[in-house]
C-alpha positions in Angstrom: 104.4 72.0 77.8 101.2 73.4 78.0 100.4 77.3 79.4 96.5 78.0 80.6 95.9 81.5 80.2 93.8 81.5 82.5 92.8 78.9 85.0 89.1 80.9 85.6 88.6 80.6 81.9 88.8 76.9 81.5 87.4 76.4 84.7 84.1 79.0 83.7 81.5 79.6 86.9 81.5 77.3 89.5 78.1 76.8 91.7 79.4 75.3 94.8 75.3 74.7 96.5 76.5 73.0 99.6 80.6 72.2 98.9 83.5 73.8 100.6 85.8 75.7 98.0 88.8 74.2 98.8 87.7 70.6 98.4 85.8 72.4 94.4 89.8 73.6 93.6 91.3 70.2 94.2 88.7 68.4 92.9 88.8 70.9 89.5 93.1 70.7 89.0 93.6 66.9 90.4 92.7 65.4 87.1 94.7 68.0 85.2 97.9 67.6 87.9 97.5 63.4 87.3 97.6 64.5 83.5 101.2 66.2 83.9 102.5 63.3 86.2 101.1 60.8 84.2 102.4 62.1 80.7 105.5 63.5 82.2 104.6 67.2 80.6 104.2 70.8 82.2 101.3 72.2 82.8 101.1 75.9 83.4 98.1 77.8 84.4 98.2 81.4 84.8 96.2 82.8 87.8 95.8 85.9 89.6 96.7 87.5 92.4 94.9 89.1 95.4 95.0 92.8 96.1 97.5 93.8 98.3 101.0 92.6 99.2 101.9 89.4 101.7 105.3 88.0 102.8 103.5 84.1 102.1 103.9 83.3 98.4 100.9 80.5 99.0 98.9 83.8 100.6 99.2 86.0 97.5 96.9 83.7 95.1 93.3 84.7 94.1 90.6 81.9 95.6 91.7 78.9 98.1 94.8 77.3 99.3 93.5 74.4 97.0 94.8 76.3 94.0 98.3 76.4 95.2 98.5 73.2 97.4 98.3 71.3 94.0 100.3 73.0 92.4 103.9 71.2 92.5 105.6 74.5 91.4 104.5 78.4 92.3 105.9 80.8 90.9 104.7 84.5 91.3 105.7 87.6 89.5 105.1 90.2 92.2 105.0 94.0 91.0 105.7 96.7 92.9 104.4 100.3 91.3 106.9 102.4 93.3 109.6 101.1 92.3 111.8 99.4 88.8 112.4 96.5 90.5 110.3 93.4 89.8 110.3 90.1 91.8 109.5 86.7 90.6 109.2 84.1 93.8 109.3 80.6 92.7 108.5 77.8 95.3 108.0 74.7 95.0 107.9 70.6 96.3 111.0 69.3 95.0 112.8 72.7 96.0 115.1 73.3 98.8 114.9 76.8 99.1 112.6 79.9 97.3 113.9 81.5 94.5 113.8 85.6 94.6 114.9 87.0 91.4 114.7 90.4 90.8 113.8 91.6 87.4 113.0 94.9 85.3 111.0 95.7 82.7 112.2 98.0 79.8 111.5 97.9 75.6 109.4 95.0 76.1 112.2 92.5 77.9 112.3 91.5 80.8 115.9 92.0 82.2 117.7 90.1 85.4 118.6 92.6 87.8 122.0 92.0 90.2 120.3 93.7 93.5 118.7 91.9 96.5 115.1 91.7 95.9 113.9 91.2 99.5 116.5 94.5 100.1 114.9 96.5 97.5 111.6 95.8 98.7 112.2 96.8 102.1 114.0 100.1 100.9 110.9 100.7 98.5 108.3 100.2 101.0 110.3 102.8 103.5 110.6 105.2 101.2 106.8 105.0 100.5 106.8 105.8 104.1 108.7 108.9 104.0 107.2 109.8 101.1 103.6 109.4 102.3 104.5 111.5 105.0 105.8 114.7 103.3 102.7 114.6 101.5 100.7 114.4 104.7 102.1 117.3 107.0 104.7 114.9 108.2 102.5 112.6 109.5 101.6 108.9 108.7 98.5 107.0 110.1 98.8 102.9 109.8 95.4 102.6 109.1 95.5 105.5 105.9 98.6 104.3 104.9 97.9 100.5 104.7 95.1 101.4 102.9 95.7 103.4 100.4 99.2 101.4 99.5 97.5 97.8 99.6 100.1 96.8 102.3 99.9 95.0 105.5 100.5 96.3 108.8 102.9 93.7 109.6 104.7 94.8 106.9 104.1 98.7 107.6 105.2 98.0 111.4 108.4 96.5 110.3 109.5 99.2 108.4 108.4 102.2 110.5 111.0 100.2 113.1 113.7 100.1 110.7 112.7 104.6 110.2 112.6 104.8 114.1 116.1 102.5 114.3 117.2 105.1 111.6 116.1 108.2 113.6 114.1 109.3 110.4 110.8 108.8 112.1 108.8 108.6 115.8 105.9 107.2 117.0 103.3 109.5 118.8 99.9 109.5 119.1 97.8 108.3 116.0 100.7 107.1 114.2 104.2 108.4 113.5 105.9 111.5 111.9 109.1 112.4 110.7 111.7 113.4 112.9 113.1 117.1 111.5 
């Protein structure tokens, strides 16, 4: 096995003149992915993610969908600041399903955690909600909201349904507020 830390440090500056970045990210990890086949070893590069959170695993990868469309195997570690709960997502070519496994982080080691990842998520991002909201007058604007978080709106919408399902929120005019 072999671990990259990181794939922009090997790789250095790229000048693409006139080439599509896609086509430049192939063309850069093709040789090294015909390597791995080849010798029958595992390559790992470590990469970075973009800002802000996405429900597509291939979506969450800094630079092109050349990165992570050669990649045989993904596997992100996706952190989430409001709450214990880690996630590592693993995808992959020869997999069936994703793998969500929900970790946490304490005295340096890293710790398998029994709860529902996609669960926790969902209860962490609505309670960001609520939260936002008591510290905005009870009210919450998508657009301040998403911003300031790093989240999508898709993913804001789906959880302000869930509040209104709940009766712990309403939509009016500008946004939503809490229901007293």
């Amino acid at each position: 096995m072999i671990v990259i830390d990181t794939f922009g440090k090997i790789r250095g500056a790229k000048n693409l003149g006139n080439k599509n970045a896609y086509n430049v990210d192939v063309d850069d990890l093709s040789p090294i992915h015909d390597l791995a086949k080849r010798k029958h070893i595992a390559i790992i590069f470590v990469h970075h993610q973009r800002k802000g959170e996405t429900e597509d695993i291939f979506d969450s990868s800094s630079g092109t969908l050349g990165i992570t469309g050669t990649a045989d195997t993904l596997i992100v570690l996706l952190r989430n600041r409001s709450t214990d709960l880690q996630i590592l997502r693993i995808t992959g070519r020869d997999m069936k399903d994703d793998i969500e496994i929900g970790l946490s982080f304490e005295d340096g080691i890293w710790q398998k955690e029994k709860a529902d990842p996609k669960k926790e998520r969902r209860s962490g991002l609505k309670d960001s909600i609520l939260d936002w909201a008591r510290g905005h007058g009870g009210l919450i604007s998508t657009r301040e909201f998403c911003l300031a978080m790093g989240v999508s709106r898709s993913q804001f919408y789906a959880r302000a349904a869930d509040l209104m399902r709940e009766g712990r929120i309403e939509k009016v005019e500008g946004g939503y507020r809490l229901v007293k």
